[in-house]
N, C-alpha and C positions, 0 to 999 in steps of 0.2 A: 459485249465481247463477240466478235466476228466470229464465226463456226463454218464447217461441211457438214450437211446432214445427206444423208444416203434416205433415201425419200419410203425407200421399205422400213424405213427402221424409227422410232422416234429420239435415237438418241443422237445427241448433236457434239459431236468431236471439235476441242479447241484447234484455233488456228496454231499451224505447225511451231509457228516462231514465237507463241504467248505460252511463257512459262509456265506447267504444270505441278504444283507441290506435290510429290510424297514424302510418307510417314520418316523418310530416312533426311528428305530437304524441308521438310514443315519450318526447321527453327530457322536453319538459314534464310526460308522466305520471309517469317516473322520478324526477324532482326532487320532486312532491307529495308520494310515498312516503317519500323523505328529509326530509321537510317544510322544502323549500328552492321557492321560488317561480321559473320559468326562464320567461324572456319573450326573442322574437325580438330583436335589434337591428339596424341597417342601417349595414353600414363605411363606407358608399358617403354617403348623409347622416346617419349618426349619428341618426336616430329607433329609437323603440319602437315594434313594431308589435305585434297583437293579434287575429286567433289566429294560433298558428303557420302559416307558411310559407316553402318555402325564396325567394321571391321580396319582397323588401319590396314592401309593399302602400303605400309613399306616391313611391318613384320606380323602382321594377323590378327595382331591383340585385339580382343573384345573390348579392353578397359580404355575406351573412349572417352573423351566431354565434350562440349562445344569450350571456346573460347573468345574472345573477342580478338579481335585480328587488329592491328595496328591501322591497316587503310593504306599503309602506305607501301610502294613496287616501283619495278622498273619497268621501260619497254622491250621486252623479248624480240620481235618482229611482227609485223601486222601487213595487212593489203589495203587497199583502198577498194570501198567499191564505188564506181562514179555512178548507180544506179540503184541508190538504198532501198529498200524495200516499203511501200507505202505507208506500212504500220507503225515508221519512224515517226514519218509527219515530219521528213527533212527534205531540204530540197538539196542537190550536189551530194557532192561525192559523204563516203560516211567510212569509216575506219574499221576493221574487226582484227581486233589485237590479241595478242598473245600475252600475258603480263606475267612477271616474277613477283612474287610478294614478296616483301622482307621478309615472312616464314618461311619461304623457301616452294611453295608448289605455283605453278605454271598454271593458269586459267584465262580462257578465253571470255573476248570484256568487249568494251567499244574505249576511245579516247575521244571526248567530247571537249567543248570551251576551247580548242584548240584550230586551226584553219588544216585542213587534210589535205595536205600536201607532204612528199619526202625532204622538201625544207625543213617543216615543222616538228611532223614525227619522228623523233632521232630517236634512233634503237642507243637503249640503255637512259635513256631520259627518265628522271624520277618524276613519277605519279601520284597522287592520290584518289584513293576511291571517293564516286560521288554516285549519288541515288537520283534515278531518273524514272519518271515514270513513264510505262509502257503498257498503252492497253489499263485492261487495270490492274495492275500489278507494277510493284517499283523494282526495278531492274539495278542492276551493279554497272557502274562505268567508272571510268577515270578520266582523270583529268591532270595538266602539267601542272607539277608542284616548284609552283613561283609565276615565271611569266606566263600569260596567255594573250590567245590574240582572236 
């Protein structure tokens, strides 16, 4: 794993864009690994909440679990960027989307298997999640559910 280290110091800080697990994301990471998708729910009103926390973010309740998430969303809106960042190991342009889950919370993803163009990416296009590896760590993407190109 690529780092900055600050040369007074010996500790070596991850690269900004290599995701770092905490105690509150630990399962989430864990289940990507498995290439099983784990999303917060709330006992308390039954929503899906989006990023983890032990507190649901729509009425406070402690009384959390994790769940297994469906995989499957739609496309919200995304950008292209025609200059992806090295740690892709992509060459052209690379997408950073917005996704709806069938649960219902909004999380920012990539759409992969797919040609990045505004031809291709239709907002509201159904998705499913797929596991990519990044760095070392496996990463959440999607991908169009049915054709691809």
């Amino acid at each position: 794993m690529q780092g900055s280290c600050n040369q007074a110091r010996t500790v070596c800080m991850p690269h900004p864009l290599i995701p770092v697990p905490t105690p509150e994301t630990q399962e989430f990471w864990d289940g990507l690994t498995r290439s099983v998708f784990r999303i917060r729910e709330c006992c308390s009103c039954g929503k899906f909440y989006f990023p983890p926390s032990p507190i649901c973010s729509h009425c406070s309740s402690r009384d959390v679990r994790w769940s297994d998430a469906s995989g499957k969303g739609s496309l919200y809106s995304y950008t292209i960027q025609q200059k992806p960042a090295q740690f892709w190991a992509t060459e052209g342009p690379r997408s950073v989307a917005l996704v709806r889950l069938e649960e219902g919370p909004l999380l920012v993803s990539s759409v992969v298997n797919c040609e990045q163009t505004p031809e291709k990416l239709k907002l509201d296009m159904d998705l499913k999640a797929t596991f990519e590896k990044f760095a070392d760590v496996t990463v959440l993407c999607f991908e169009p559910l049915g054709e691809t190109s």
